[in-house]
Phi, psi and omega in degrees: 000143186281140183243194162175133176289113173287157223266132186269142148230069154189130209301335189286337178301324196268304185294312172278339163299324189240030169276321232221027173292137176295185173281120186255118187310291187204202192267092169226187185337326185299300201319298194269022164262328176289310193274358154305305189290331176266337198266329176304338216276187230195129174351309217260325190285058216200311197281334178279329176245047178274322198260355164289314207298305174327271180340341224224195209279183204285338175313323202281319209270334134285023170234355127330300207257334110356277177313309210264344158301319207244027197215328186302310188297321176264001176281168170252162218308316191283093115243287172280025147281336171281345175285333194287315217256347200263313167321321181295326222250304187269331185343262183314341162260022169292171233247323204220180202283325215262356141294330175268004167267331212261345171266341170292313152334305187285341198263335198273314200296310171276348199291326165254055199229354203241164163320146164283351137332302187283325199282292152329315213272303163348293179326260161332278181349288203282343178273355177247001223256119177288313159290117207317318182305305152327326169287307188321312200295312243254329188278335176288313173316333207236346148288336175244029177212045196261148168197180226292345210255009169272340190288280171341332179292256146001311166288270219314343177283307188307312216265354173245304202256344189033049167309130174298305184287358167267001192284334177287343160260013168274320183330281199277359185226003179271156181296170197279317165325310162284350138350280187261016167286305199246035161330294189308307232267349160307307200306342210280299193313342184259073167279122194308322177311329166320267189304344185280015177219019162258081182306322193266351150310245180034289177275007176264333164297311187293344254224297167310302181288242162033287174317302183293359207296336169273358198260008201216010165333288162317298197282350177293282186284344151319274165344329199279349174303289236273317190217059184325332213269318198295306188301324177303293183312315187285325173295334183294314185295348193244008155099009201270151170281148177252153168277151197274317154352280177331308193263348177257350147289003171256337160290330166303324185262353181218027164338307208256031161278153212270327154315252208337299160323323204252336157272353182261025175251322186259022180264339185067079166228334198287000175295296192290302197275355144293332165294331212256315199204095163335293216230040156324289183304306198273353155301330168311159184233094188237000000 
């Protein structure tokens, strides 16, 4: 089908070209006329064509979601709470899964521009949200935003869903009392067939143990047999002395670690295992 741009002469004129914009294939002439014609609207012309827009192919709707990344942050708040509030209102009635991922996107792209209100309410949506995609954005978010008011979020999710992609933020940001109420079932997750061919288990594991440390004792002091390098990273992260004996055969045998050197620099060992053995460093073979 043939298109041609009509002469606009008014924003409502501009707003219905680009509700009623043809379909785009691919990056040509359509493409960069559309994403000129969106990066120009204003917050509130943002909000009359958002739910035409959803609806429509995947060019608009990332080039939608685009805009409002790199836009969101200079508007002003009753502006994206209303853009905010009208996408949350149509979420579920979009037509196919992969229009409500590209609105969920959008929701996630203003969330932190919005009320904390709004932000709750996201919040509980999406951890209660039969799509997996939704646990993630909300778990990732509150790993790097976290406050208190995400713990309450984060139990009611764990106790409905046991998300895998939620274990690396309970790790690191739930208090150690929900640790060890759900102590067995984190371990499940470190299974050695696991970690031996999984590096970054491996340090969310240590990461855990380290949190846990009286409480893991025994598997800890496994470790120093079993995985000397892992047993070095949890004493260090929880601040404990090694024996130097100890540490400088493991350093003998794992020079060319990527680590080592450097943790046994924030361990203050490296003072002690040179009065003990002079002449480590230069014996070394590097």
């Amino acid at each position: 089908m043939t298109w041609q741009v009509k002469k606009l002469n008014k924003i409502s004129d501009k707003l219905n070209f680009i509700r009623n914009f043809p379909e785009i294939k691919e990056k040509d002439g359509k493409y960069y006329l559309y994403l000129g014609l969106v990066y120009g609207l204003e917050a509130n012309q943002m909000q009359l064509i958002i739910n035409d827009c959803l609806e429509q192919d995947i060019f608009k709707r990332k080039i939608i979601l685009n805009k409002i990344l790199l836009f969101a942050s200079k508007w002003r708040q009753e502006y994206n709470e209303a853009l905010f509030n009208k996408i949350y209102n149509s979420l579920n009635s979009l037509s196919t899964y992969f229009k409500k991922e590209s609105a969920s996107m959008i929701l996630m792209a203003l969330f932190p521009f919005v009320s904390t209100n709004n932000q709750n309410k996201l919040a509980n949506c999406f951890v209660g949200s039969s799509y997996k995609n939704n646990h993630k954005r909300i778990y990732k978010y509150f790993y790097q935003n976290w406050t208190k008011s995400c713990k309450k979020i984060i139990e009611i999710a764990w106790d409905k869903f046991r998300d895998e992609e939620a274990i690396g933020l309970i790790i690191g940001k739930m208090p150690v009392d929900f640790l060890e109420k759900n102590i067995v079932e984190l371990k499940e997750y470190f299974k050695e067939e696991e970690l031996t061919y999984d590096f970054f288990r491996k340090i969310l594991r240590n990461k855990f143990y380290a949190r846990m440390y009286n409480k893991l004792e025994n598997e800890i002091k496994q470790l120093k047999k079993d995985d000397p390098i892992s047993y070095i990273a949890i004493n260090k992260e929880c601040g404990k002395k090694i024996d130097i004996q100890w540490a400088i055969e493991i350093y003998k045998d794992n020079s060319k670690s990527r680590f080592l050197a450097r943790w046994y620099s924030d361990m203050d060992l490296w003072d002690d295992i040179l009065k003990q053995k002079p002449n480590l460093l230069s014996d070394l073979k590097l």
